[in-house]
OpenMM code with the backbone's topology and positions (N, CA, C; nanometers):
from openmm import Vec3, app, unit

residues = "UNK UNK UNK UNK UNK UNK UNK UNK UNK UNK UNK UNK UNK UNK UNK UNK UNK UNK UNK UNK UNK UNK UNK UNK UNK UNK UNK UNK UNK UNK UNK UNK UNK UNK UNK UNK UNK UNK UNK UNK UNK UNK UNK UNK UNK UNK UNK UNK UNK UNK UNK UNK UNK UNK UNK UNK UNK UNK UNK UNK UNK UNK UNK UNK UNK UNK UNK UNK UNK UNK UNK UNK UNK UNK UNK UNK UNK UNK UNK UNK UNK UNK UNK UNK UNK UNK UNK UNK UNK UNK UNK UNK".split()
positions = [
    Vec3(-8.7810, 3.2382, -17.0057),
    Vec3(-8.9061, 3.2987, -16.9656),
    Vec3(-8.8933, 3.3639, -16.8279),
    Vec3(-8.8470, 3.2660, -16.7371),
    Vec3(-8.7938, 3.3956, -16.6355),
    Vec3(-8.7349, 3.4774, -16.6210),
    Vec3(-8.5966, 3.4880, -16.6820),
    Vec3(-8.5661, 3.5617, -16.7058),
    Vec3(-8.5883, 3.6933, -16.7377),
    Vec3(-8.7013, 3.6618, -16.8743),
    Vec3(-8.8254, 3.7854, -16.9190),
    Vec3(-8.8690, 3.8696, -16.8153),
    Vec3(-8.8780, 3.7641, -16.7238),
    Vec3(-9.0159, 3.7926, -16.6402),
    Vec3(-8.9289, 3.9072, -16.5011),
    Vec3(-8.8339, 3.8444, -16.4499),
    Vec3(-8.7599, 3.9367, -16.3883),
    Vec3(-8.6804, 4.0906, -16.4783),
    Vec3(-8.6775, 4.0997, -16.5426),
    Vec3(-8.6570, 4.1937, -16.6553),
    Vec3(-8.7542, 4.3175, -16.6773),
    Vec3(-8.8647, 4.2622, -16.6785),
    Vec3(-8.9781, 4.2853, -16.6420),
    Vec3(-9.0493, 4.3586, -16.4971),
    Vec3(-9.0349, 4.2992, -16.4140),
    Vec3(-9.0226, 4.2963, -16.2863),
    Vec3(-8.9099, 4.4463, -16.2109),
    Vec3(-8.7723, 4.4202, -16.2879),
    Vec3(-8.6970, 4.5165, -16.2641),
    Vec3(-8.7159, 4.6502, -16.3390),
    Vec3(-8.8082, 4.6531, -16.4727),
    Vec3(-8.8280, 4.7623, -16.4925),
    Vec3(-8.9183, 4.8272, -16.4545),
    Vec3(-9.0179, 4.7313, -16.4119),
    Vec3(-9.1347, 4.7644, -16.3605),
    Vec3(-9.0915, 4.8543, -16.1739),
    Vec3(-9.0314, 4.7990, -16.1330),
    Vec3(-9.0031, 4.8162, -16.0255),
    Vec3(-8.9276, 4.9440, -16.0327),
    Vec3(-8.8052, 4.9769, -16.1072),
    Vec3(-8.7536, 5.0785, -16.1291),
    Vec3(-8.8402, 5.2362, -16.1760),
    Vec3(-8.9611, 5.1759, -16.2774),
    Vec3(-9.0199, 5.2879, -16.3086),
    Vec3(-9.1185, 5.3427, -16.2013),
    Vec3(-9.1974, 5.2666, -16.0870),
    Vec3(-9.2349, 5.2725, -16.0244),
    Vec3(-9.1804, 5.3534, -15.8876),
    Vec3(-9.0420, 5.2942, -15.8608),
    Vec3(-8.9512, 5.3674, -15.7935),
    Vec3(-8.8782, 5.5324, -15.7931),
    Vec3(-8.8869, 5.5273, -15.9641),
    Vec3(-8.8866, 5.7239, -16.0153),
    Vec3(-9.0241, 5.7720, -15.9520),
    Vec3(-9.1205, 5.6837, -15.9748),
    Vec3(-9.2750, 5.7922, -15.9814),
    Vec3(-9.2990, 5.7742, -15.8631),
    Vec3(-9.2404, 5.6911, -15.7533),
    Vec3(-9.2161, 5.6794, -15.6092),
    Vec3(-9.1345, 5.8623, -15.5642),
    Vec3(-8.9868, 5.8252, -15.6162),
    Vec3(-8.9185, 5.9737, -15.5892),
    Vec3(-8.9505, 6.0494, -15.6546),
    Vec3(-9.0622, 6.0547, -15.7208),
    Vec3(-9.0509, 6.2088, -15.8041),
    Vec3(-9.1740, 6.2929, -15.6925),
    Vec3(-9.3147, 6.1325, -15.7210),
    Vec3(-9.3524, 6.2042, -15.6034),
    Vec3(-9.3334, 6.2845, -15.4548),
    Vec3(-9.2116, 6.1805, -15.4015),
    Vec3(-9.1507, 6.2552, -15.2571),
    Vec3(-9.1294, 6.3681, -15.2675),
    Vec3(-9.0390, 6.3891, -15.3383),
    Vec3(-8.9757, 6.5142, -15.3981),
    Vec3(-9.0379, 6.6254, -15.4174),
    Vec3(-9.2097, 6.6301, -15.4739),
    Vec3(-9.3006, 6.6696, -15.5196),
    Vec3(-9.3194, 6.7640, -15.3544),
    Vec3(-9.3565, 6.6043, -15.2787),
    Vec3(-9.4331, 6.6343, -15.1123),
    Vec3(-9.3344, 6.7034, -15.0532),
    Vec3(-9.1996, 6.6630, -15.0822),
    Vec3(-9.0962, 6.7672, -15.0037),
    Vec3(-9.0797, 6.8750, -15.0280),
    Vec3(-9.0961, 6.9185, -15.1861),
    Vec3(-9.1182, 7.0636, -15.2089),
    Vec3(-9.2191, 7.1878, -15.1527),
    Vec3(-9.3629, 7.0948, -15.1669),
    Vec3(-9.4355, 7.1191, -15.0818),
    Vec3(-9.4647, 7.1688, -14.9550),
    Vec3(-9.3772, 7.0370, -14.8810),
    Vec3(-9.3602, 7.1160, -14.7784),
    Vec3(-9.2438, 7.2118, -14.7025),
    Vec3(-9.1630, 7.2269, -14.7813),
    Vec3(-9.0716, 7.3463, -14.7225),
    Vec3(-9.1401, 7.4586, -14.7423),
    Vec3(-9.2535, 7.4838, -14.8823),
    Vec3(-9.3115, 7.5882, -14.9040),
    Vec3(-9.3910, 7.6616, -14.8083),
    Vec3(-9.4779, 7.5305, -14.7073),
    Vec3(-9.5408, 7.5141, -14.6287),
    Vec3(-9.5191, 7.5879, -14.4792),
    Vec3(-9.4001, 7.5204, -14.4514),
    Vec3(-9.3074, 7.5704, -14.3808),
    Vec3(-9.2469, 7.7415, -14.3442),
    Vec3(-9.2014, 7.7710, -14.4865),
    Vec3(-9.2009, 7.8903, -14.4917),
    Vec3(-9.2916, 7.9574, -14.4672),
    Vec3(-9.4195, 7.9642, -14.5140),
    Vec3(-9.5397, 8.0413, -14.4948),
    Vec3(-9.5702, 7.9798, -14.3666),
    Vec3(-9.5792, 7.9236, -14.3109),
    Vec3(-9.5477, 7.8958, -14.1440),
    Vec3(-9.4899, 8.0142, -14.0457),
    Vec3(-9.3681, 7.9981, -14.0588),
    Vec3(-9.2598, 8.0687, -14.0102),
    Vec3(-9.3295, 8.2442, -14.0466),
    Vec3(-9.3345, 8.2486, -14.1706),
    Vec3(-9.3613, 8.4359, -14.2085),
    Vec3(-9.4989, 8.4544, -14.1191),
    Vec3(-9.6053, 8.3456, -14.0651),
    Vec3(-9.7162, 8.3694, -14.0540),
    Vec3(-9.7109, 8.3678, -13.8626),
    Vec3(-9.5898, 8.2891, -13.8467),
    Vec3(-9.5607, 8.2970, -13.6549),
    Vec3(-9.5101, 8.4231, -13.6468),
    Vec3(-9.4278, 8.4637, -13.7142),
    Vec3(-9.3354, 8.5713, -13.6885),
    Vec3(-9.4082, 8.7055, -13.7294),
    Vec3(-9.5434, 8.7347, -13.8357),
    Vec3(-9.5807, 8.8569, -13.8448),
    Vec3(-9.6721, 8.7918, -13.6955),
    Vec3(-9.7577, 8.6802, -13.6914),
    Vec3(-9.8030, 8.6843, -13.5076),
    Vec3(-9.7707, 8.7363, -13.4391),
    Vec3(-9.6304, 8.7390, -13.4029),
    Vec3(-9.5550, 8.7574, -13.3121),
    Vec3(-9.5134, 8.9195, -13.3144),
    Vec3(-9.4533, 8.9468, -13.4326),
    Vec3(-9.4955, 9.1288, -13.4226),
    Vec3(-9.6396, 9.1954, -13.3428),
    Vec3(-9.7637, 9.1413, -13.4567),
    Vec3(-9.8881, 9.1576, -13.3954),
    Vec3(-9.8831, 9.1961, -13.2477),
    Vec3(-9.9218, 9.0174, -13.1973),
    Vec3(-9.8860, 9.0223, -13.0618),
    Vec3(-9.8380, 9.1406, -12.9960),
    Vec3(-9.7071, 9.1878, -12.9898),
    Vec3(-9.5996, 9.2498, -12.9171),
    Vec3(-9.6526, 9.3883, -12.9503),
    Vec3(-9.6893, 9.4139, -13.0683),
    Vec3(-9.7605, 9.6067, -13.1109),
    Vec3(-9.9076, 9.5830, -12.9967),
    Vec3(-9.9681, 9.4860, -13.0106),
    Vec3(-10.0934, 9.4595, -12.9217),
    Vec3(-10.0935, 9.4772, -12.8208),
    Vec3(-9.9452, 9.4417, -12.6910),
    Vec3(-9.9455, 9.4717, -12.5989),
    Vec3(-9.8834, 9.5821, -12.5486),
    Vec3(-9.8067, 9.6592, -12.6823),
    Vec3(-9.7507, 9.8067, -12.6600),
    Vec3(-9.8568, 9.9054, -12.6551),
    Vec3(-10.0033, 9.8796, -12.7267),
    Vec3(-10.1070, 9.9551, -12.6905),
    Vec3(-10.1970, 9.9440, -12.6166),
    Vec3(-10.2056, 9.7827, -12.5728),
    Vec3(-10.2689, 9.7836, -12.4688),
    Vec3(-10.1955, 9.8555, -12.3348),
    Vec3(-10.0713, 9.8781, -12.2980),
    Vec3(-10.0132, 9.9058, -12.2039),
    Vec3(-10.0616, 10.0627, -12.2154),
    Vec3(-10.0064, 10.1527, -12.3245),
    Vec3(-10.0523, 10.2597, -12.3912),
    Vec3(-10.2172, 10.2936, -12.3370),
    Vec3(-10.2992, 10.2394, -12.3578),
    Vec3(-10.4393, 10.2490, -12.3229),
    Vec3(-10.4258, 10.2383, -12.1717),
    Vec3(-10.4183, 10.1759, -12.0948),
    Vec3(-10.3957, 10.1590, -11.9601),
    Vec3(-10.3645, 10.2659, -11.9242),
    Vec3(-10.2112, 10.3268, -11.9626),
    Vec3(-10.1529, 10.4529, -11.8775),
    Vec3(-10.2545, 10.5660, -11.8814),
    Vec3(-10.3032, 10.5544, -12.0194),
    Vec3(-10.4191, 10.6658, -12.0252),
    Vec3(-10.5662, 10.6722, -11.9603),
    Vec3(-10.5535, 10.5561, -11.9521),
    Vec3(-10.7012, 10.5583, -11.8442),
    Vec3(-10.6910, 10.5862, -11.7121),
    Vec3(-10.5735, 10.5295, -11.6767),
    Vec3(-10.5177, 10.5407, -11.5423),
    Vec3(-10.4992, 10.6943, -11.5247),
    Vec3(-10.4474, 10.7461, -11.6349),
    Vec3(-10.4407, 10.9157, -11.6537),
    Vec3(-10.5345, 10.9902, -11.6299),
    Vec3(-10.6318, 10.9578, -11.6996),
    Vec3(-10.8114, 11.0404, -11.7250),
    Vec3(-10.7991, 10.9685, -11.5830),
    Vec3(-10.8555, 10.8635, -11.5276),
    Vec3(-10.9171, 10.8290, -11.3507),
    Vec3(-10.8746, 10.9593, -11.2574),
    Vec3(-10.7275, 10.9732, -11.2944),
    Vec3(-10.6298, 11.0528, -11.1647),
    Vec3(-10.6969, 11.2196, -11.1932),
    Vec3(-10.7009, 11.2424, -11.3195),
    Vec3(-10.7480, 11.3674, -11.3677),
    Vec3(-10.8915, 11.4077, -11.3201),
    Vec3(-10.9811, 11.3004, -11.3600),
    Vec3(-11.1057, 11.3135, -11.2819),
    Vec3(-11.1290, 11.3148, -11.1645),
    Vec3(-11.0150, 11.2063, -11.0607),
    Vec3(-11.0532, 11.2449, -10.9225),
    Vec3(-10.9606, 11.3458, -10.8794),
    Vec3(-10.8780, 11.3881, -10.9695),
    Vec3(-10.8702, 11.5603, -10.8863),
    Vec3(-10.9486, 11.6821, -10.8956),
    Vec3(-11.0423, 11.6784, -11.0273),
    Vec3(-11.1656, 11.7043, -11.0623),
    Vec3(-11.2560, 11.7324, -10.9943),
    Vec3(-11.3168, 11.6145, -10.9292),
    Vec3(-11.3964, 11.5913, -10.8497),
    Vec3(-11.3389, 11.6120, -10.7174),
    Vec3(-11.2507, 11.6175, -10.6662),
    Vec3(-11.2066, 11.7055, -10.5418),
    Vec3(-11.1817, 11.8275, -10.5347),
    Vec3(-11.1535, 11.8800, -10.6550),
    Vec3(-11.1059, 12.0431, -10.6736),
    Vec3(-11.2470, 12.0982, -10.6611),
    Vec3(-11.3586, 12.0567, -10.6941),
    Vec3(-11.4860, 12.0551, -10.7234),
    Vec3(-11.5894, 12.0566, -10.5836),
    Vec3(-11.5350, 11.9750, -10.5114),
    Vec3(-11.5771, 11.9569, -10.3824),
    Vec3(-11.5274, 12.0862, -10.2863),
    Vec3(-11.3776, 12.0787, -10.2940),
    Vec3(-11.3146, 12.1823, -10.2204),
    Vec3(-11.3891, 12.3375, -10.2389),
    Vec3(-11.4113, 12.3529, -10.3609),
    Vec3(-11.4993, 12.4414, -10.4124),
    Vec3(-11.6007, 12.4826, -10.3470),
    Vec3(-11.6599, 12.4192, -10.3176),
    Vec3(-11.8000, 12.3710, -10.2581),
    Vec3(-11.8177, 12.4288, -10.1301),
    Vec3(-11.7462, 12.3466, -10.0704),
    Vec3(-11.7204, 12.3472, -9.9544),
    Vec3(-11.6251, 12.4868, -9.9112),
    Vec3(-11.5712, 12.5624, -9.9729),
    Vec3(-11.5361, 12.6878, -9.9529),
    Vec3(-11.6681, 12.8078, -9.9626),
    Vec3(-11.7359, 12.7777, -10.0510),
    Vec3(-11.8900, 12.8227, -10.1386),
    Vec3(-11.9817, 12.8572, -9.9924),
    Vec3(-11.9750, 12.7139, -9.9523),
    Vec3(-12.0362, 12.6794, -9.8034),
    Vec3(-12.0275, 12.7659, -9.6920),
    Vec3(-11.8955, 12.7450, -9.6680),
    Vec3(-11.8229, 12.8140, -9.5457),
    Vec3(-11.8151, 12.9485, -9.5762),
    Vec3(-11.8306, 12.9698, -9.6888),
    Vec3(-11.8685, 13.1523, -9.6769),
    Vec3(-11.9890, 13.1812, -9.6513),
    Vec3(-12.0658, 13.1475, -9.6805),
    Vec3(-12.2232, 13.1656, -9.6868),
    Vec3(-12.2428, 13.1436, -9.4950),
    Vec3(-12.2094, 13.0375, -9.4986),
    Vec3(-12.2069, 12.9948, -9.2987),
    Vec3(-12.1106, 13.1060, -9.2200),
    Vec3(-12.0238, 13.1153, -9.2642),
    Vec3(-11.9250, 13.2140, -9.1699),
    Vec3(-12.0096, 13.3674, -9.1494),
    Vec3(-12.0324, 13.4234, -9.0369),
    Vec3(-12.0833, 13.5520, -8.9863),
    Vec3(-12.0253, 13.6610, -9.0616),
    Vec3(-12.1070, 13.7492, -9.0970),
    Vec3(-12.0534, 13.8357, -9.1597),
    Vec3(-11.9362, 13.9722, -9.1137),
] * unit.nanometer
topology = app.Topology()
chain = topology.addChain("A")
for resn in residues:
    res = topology.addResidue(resn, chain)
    for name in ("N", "CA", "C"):
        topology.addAtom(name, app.Element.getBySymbol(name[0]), res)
């Protein structure tokens, strides 16, 4: 009868032990999948990122561009002016 009973015991234990590793196996598959789509999802980030700060830099130069453009604008504009002026004031 014990015998039985360990017999028992060992198959029990054994079948339990497959549906133990099959599950792991299952979770490990899982997660390499996981993983991967990880990795593809840091790395298109990381493109993102890097195009993000090639146009933000891009936008900058150009504003910085238009500012310089406008305040020569606005001085060419003045100078203007002020030539406009000095004729009108200067004796004829």
């Amino acid at each position: 009868m014990l015998e039985r009973i360990a017999i028992v015991e060992d198959n029990y234990a054994s079948g339990e032990q497959a549906r133990i590793a099959n599950e792991l196996s299952r979770i490990n598959a899982k997660k390499s999948e996981v993983e991967k789509l990880y990795t593809t999802i840091t790395n298109e980030y990381r493109d993102k990122a890097s195009q993000l700060t090639t146009l933000e830099t891009q936008d900058n130069r150009e504003k910085s561009q238009s500012n310089r453009l406008h305040d020569e604008e606005h001085s060419l504009n003045t100078e203007k002016k002020n030539k406009s002026l000095l004729k009108h004031l200067a004796p004829p």
